[in-house]
C-alpha positions as CSV (number, residue, x, y, z in Angstrom):
1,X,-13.1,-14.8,-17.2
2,X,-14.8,-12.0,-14.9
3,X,-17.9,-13.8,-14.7
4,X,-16.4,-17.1,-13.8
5,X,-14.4,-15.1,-11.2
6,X,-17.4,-13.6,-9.8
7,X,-19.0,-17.2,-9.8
8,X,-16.3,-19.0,-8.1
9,X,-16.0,-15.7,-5.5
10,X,-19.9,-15.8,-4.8
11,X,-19.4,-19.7,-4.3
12,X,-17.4,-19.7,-1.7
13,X,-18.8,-16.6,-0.1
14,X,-22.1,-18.5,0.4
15,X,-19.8,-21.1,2.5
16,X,-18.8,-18.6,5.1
17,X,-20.7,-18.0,8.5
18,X,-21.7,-14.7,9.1
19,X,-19.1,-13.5,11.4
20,X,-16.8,-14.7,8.2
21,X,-18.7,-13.2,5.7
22,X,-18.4,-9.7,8.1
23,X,-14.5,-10.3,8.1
24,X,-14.4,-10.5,4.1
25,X,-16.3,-8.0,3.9
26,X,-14.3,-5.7,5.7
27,X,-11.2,-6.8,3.8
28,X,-13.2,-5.9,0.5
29,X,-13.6,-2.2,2.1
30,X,-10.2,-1.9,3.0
31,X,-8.8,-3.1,-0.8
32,X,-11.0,-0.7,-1.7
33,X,-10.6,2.3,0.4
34,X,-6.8,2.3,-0.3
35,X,-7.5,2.7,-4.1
36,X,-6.8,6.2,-5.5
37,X,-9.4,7.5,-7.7
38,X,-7.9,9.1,-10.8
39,X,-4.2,9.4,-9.9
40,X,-2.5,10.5,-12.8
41,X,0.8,8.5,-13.8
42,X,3.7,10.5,-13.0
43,X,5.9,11.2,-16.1
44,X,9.3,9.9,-16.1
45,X,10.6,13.8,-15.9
46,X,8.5,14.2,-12.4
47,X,10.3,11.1,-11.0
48,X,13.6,12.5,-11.8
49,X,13.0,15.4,-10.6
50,X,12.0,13.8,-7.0
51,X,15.2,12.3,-7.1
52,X,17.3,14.7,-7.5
53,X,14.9,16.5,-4.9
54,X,15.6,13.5,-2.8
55,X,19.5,13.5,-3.6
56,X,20.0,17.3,-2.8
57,X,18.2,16.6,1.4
58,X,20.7,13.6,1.2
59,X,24.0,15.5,0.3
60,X,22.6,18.6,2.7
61,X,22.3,16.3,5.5
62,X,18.4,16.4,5.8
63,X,18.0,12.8,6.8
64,X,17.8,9.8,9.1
65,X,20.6,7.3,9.4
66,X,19.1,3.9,9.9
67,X,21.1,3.3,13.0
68,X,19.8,6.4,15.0
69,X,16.2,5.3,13.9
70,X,16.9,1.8,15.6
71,X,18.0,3.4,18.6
72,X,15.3,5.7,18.5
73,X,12.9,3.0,18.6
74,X,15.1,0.8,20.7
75,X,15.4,-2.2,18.2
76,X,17.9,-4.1,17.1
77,X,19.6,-5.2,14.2
């Protein structure tokens, strides 16, 4: 299946004028840049623990109500 993948990618990559095959490119890069090399899975124990992190900054007031942050940013609902 890779192969016929690479193939059919290569196929229509040949098509493209250069100032296409510049703006794939670039695509590619970014795809690839935002891929994190050897991240290790969080256990189910970790994410718990970041929520109840989370939950403790909610129930001492350390947050953002939605509303200020639209009028903040002057948007609207």
């Amino acid at each position: 299946m890779a192969k016929a993948l690479d193939q059919e990618m290569q196929d229509y990559f040949t098509r493209l004028n250069d100032a296409e095959k510049k703006s794939v490119i670039q695509m590619l890069k970014t795809f690839l840049k935002g891929r994190k090399e050897g991240v290790a899975r969080q256990t189910l124990e970790e994410y718990n623990s970041e929520v109840e992190e989370a939950d403790s900054d909610i129930e001492a007031g350390n947050f953002v109500a939605h509303e200020d942050i639209m009028k903040r940013y002057g948007l609207k609902h």
